[in-house]
C-alpha positions, -999 to 999 in steps of 0.1 A, spaced: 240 807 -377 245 834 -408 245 827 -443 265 851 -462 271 859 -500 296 882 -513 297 895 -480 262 905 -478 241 884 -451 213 863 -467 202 853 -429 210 866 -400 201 838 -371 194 807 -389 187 776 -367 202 751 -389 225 757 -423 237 726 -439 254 725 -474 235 702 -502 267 682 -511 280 668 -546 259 688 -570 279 714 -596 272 746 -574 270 752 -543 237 755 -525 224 755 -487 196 747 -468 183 767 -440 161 767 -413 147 800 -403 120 811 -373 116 844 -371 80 856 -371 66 822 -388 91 791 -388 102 781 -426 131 760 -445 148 776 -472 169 766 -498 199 792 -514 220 789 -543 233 814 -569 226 828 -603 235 857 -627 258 864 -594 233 871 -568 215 849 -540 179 829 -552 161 824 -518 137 797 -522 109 782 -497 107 744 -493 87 744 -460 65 769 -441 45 772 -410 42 749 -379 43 712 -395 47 697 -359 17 687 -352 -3 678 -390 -5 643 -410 22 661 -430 48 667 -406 78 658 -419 99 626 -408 136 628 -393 159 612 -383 191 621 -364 221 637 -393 193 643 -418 175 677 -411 168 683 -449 154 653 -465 173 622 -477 193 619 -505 178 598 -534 200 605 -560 225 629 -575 202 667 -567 169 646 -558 162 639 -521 134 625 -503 112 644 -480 91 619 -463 57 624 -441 40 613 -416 9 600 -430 17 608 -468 40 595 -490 60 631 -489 78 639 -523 107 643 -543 128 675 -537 152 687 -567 171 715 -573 180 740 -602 152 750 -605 138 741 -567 111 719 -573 87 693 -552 71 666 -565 44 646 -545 42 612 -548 5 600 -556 -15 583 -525 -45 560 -532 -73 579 -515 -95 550 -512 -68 534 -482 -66 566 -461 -71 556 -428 -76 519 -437 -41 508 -443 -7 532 -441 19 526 -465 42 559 -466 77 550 -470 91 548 -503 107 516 -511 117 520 -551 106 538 -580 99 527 -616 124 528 -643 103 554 -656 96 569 -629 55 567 -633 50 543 -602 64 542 -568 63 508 -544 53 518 -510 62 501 -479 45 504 -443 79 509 -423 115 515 -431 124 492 -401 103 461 -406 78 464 -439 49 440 -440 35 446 -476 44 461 -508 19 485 -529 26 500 -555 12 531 -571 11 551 -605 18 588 -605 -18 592 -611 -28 570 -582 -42 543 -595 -33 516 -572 -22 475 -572 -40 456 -542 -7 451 -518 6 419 -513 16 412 -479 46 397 -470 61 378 -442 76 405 -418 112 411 -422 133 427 -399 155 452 -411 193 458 -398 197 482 -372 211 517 -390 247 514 -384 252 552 -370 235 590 -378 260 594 -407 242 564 -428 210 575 -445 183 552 -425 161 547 -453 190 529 -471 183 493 -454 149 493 -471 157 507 -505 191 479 -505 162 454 -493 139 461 -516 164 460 -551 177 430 -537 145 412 -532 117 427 -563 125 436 -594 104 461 -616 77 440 -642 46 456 -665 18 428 -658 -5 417 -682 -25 454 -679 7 471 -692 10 483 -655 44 479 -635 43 458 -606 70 448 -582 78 412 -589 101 391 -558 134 382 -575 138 348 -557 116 312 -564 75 316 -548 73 295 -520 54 264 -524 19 275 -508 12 254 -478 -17 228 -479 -42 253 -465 -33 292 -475 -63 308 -456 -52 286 -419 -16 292 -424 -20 331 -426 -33 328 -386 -8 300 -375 26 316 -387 35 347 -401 71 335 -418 49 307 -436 19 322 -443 20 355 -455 37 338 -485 2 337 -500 -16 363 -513 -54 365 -525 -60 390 -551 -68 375 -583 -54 408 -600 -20 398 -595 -7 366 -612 13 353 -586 -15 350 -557 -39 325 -552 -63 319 -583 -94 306 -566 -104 343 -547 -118 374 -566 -125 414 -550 -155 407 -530 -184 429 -545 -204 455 -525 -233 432 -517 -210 403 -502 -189 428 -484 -225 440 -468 -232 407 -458 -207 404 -432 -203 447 -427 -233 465 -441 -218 497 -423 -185 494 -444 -193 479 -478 -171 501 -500 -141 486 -481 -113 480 -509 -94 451 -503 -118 426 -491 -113 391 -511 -140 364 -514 -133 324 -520 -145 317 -559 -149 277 -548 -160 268 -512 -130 269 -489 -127 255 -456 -110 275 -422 -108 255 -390 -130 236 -395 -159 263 -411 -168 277 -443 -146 311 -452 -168 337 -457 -144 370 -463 -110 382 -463 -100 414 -452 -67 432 -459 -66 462 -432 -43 481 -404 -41 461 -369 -26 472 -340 -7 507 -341 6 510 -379 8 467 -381 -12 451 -417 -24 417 -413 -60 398 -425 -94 394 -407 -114 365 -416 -151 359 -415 -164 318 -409 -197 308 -405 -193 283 -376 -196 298 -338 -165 309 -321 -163 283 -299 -161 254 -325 -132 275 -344 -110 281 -315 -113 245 -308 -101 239 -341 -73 265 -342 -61 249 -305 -58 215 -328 -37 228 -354 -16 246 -330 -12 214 -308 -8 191 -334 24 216 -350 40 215 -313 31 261 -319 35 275 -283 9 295 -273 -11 320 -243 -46 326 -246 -59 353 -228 -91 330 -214 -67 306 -195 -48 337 -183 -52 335 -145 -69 363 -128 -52 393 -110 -65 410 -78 -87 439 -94 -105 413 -113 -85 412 -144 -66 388 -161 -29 384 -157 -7 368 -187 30 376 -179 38 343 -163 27 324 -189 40 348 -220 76 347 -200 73 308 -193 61 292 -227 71 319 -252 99 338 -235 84 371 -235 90 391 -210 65 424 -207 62 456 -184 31 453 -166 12 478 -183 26 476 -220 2 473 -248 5 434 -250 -5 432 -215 -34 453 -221 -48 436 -255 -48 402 -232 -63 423 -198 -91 439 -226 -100 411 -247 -133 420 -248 -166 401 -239 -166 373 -257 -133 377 -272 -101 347 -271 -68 361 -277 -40 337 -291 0 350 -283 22 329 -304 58 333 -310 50 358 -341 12 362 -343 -14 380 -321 -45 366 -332 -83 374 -317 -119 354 -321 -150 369 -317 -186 371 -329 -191 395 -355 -223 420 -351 -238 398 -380 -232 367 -359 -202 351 -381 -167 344 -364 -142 370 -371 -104 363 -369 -85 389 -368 -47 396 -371 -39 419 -336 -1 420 -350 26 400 -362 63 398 -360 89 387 -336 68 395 -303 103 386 -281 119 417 -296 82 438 -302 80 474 -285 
């Protein structure tokens, strides 16, 4: 494509040219690869073309890659001359125009790698914070973050599943921005900080928070446990360094590990730790540490799940295939009406357990028990959502 002005040409074989619609001038982006691949933006003044680099080098195959999606080659529109260049494992930034200008939004450094939260969901009405979601199809927690990068812990919420983008003409990331003013509104907590507060009544907590977080995800990831935000559970506090060691001496600078103030009881055994942390691909869900073997918690986790009439495979009653490994797909298709490709990642959680290791399918929950290397039980959140419609 050419980009002319005045009839001068400003580039001769552009890949891509799109206008940057509704602002008081015109102006263009452009994508140009000629000896080094770069995106350009062009607009006018005192009469003559301002060439302007957004983007340069090959971006294909780094953390910051940027993010597209079909119709949106240049960023998406945020507001009148802002627009938002996502990334692929950064928060991206802000581009404006007249004058051209990127602004990166902050990233906590102490959850890289631990837990990815990179779409923008809402910005402050001063825009000094920014809440962060992990997916603009289906978020399972909120953070929020200052412009200096101090952090909130993230409070996790039940998954929800966004609507499908109605064509490549709607900006995609509208579903979670529309979600997100509908649902949280902007508050300064007690610190003077804002904080993204849920518009609607909090659900009553159900009779045992810590059980309910690996028994349903709808119900119990309407509790949270950090005793910095007012609205979760009172009777946790931010584990130190020395308990954190306890249970993972090789990790102990983990952030968002959560300790029971008062003695607390989980299937059955005394809680020992709560970890927030990534699961399975870019999933968020809790691990939990008890101090009774793994053998009398499962027992205990099969009772609750019995008793509550909550469906459920488990990979050690899986029957065995003819290489020697397990085989779950009659069951998941027969009790929970999932129906899974042979050799899909499900299918090869259940086939590689581990030694040692129980895996739990329920209707919205992966959920694994094992001995930790310190010798305490470890629950941990494989993922969570609506496994009949999971890819």
């Amino acid at each position: 494509m050419r980009l002319i002005h005045r009839d001068k040409i400003v580039f001769e074989q552009a890949r891509e040219i799109e206008p940057w619609l509704g602002l008081d001038k015109p102006a263009f982006f452009v994508e140009y690869s000629s000896v080094d691949w770069g995106e350009y933006l062009v607009h006018e003044a005192a009469g003559k073309p301002v060439v302007e680099r957004i983007e340069e080098g090959n971006m294909h195959h780094s953390g910051r890659r940027r993010v597209y999606a079909e119709g949106f080659p240049f960023g998406y529109p945020w507001r009148s001359g802002v627009r938002y260049f996502p990334r692929a494992e950064t928060p991206g930034g802000l581009f404006s125009v007249f004058p051209a200008k990127t602004r990166e939004l902050p990233q906590p450094v102490d959850l890289l790698k631990r837990l990815d939260a990179y779409t923008l969901a809402a910005i402050s009405p001063d825009e000094t914070s920014f809440a962060y979601v992990d997916s603009m199809e289906a978020p399972t927690f909120i953070l929020v973050v200052d412009a200096n990068g101090e952090r909130r812990d993230p409070i996790p919420i039940p998954r929800v599943q966004l609507p499908p983008r109605p064509g490549p003409a709607i900006n995609p990331y509208e579903r979670v921005w529309s979600w997100f003013n509908a649902t949280y509104t902007w508050q300064r907590d007690s610190n003077g900080k804002w904080s993204a507060k849920t518009v609607a009544p909090a659900e009553r907590a159900a009779a045992n928070p810590v059980e309910e977080i690996f028994l349903s995800d709808r119900t119990g990831y309407r509790s949270c446990f950090t005793a910095a935000d007012a609205y979760c559970l009172t009777s946790w506090h931010q584990a130190s360094s020395a308990e954190v060691a306890k249970e993972e001496p090789g990790d102990a600078a983990q952030p968002l590990v959560y300790a029971p103030s008062i003695p607390i009881k989980a299937f059955g055994a005394n809680a020992k730790l709560l970890v927030y942390q990534r699961s399975f691909w870019r999933n968020s869900g809790y691990l939990l540490y008890t101090d009774a073997t793994p053998a009398q918690v499962v027992a205990q986790y099969v009772q609750r799940l019995e008793r509550r009439k909550i469906p459920y495979v488990r990979s050690d009653q899986c029957p065995g295939s003819d290489n020697g490994s397990v085989d779950c797909n009659a069951l998941l298709k027969s009790r929970l009406n999932i129906t899974r490709r042979y050799d899909d990642w499900l299918i090869r959680k259940l086939r590689n357990a581990g030694p040692g290791a129980t895996m739990f399918v329920l209707p919205d929950l992966v959920i694994s028990f094992s001995t930790s290397e310190q010798g305490s039980t470890a629950i941990l959140t494989v993922y969570r959502g609506d496994l009949a419609r999971a890819e």
